[in-house]
N, C-alpha and C positions, 0 to 999 in steps of 0.2 A: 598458422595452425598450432594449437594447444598441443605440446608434442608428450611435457609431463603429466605422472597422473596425480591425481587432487588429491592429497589425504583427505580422508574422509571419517568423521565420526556418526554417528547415531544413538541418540536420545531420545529412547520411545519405551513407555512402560508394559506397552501389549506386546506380549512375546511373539505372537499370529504376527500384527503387525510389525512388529520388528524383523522378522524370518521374510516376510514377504519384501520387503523394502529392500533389504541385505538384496533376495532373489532378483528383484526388478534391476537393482544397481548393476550386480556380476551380467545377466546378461544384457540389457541395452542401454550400459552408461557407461561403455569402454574408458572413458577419460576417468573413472573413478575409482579409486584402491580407498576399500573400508580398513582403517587401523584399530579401530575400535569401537565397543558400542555399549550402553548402559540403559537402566531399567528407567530410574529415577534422578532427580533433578539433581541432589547431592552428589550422587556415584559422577552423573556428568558432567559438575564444575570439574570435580576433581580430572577426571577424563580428557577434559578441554585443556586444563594446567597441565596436564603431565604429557601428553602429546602437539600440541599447538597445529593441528588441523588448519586446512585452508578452507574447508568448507566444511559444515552440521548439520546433519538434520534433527532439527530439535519439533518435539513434540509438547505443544502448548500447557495442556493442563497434565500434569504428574502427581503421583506421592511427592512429600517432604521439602519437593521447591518447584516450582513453576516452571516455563519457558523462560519470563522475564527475570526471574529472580536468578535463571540460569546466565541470564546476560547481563542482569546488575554485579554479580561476581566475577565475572569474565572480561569486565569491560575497558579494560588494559590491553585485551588479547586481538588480534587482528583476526578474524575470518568473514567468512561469508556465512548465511541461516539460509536455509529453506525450513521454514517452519511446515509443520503437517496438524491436523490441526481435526476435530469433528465442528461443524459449523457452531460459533458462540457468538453470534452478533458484536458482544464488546471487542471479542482479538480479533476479528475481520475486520473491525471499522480501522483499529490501529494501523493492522497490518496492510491494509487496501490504503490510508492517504500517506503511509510514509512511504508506498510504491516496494513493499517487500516481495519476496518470494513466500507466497505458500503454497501447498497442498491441502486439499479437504481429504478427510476418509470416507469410503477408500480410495486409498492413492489410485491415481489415471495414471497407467507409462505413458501415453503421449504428453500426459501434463507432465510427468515427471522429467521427460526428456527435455522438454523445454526449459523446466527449469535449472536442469543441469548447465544445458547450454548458455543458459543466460549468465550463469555463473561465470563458466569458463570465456566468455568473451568480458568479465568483469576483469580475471585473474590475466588477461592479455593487455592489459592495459596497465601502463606504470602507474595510475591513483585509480581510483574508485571509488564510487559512492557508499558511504558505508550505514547501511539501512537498521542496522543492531543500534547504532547510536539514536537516528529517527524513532524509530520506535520505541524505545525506552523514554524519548522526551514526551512524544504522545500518549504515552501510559499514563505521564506523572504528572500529564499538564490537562486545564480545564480543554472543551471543544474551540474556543477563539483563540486558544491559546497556539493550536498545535499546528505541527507546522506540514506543508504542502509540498509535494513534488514533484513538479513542472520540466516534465522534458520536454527540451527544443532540438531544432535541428543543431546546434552549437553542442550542446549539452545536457545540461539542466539548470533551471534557478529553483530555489526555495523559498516558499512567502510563507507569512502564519495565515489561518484562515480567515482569524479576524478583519489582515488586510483586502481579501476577495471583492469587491465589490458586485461583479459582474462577468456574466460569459456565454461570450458567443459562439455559436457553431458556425463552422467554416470547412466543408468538406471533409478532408479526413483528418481535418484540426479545430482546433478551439482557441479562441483569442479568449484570455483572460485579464482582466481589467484589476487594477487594483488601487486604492486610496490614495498612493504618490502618484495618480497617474501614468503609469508605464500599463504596454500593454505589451504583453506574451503570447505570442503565436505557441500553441503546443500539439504535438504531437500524439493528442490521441481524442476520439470522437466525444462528442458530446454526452455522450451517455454516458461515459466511462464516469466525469462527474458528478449525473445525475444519481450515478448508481454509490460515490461515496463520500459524499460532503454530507454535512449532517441538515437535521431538518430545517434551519433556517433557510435556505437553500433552497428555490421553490421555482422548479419550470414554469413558465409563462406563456409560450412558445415554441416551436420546434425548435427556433433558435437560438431560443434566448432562455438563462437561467440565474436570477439573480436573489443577492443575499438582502432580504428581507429587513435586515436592521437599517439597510438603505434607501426603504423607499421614505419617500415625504409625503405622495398621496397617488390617489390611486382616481383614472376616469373611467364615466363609465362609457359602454359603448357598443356596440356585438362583441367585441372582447374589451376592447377601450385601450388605455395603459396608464402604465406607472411612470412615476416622474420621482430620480431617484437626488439624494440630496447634493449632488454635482450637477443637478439640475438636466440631466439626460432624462432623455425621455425613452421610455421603452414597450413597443407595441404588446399586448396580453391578448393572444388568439383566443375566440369564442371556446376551445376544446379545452385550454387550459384554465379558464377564469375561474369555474367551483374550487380548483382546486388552490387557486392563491388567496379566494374568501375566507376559506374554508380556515387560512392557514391564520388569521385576524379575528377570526369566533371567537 
């Protein structure tokens, strides 16, 4: 049991939302003591240096510096992000495959609480994954380039996307295939993928989800399938077929 409480900063330029976040914190995030809070991107490097917080909430787009440019300056500093964020397809793609915390506006308490908690079972633990790093590399790196995060029951591993080849559903897991041949059992549904790998990436399947730069050719059939260049074969249900044509137009 998490017995200290978290220094906490906040980096959000809406004062509404800033007031409100502060409000949600004090009363259903007992484990959190706010030390500080700022309007804009600048004010919060500096914020972040002069207190060294264990946990931020940082607000993606600001005046005068960003989220990430808040975390390019920072990035010596050890803490935890829960970023908050209004929906921008480019910072949710980032922030959904390097497995960050966010919030969308306006902030949910029960989403907020979870991600508190997820924090605080981070800060219980003597290493932790430190997702400020991931996501600065998926900023700054092409889509093949960036890199994935695969929790298991052990842990986590980390692949680039590029490596992916393939992925299956398995209950309330997904075996993930990749180019050196190892396969990753991981701990979270299939859809969870379908919803953030980028477009190469094309269900076929209820099962099945595979990265497109792999197939070798494709049968036809009531769905038929794909034969990918490991020479697997993979069945393409009649439900999904338009849409892996679709993806070769």
């Amino acid at each position: 049991m998490w017995q200290q409480k978290i220094k906490t900063v906040i980096i959000e330029d809406e004062m509404a939302a800033q007031k409100a976040l502060q409000s949600y914190l004090q009363k259903y995030c007992p484990q959190v003591e706010i030390i500080g809070a700022a309007f804009n991107g600048t004010d919060g490097i500096e914020l972040i240096k002069n207190t060294n917080p264990q946990l931020v909430f940082l607000d993606v787009e600001m005046p005068f510096a960003n989220a990430f440019d808040v975390l390019d300056a920072c990035k010596h500093i050890n803490f935890q992000t829960i970023f908050v964020t209004a929906f921008t397809q480019y910072a949710i793609q980032a922030l959904n495959i390097s497995a960050a915390y966010y919030l969308l506006k306006p902030v949910n308490i029960e989403e907020l609480i979870v991600a508190v908690n997820k924090v605080v079972e981070n800060l219980q633990k003597e290493t932790y994954f430190n997702h400020n790093q991931m996501v600065m590399h998926n900023l700054h790196h092409s889509t093949d380039q960036q890199q994935l995060v695969l929790p298991t029951l052990e842990g986590f591993d980390v692949v680039t996307v590029k490596e992916v080849v393939r992925l299956k559903g398995n209950g309330n897991f997904t075996n993930v295939y990749t180019t050196d041949g190892k396969d990753f059992m991981v701990c979270r549904f299939l859809k969870h993928f379908e919803d953030i790998l980028p477009k190469q990436f094309v269900r076929i399947h209820k099962s099945h989800i595979v990265n497109t730069q792999f197939i070798k050719s494709y049968h036809k059939g009531s769905g038929g399938f794909v034969t990918l260049l490991n020479d697997i074969e993979v069945e393409v249900s009649a439900s999904y077929k338009d849409s892996l044509l679709k993806h070769f137009k």
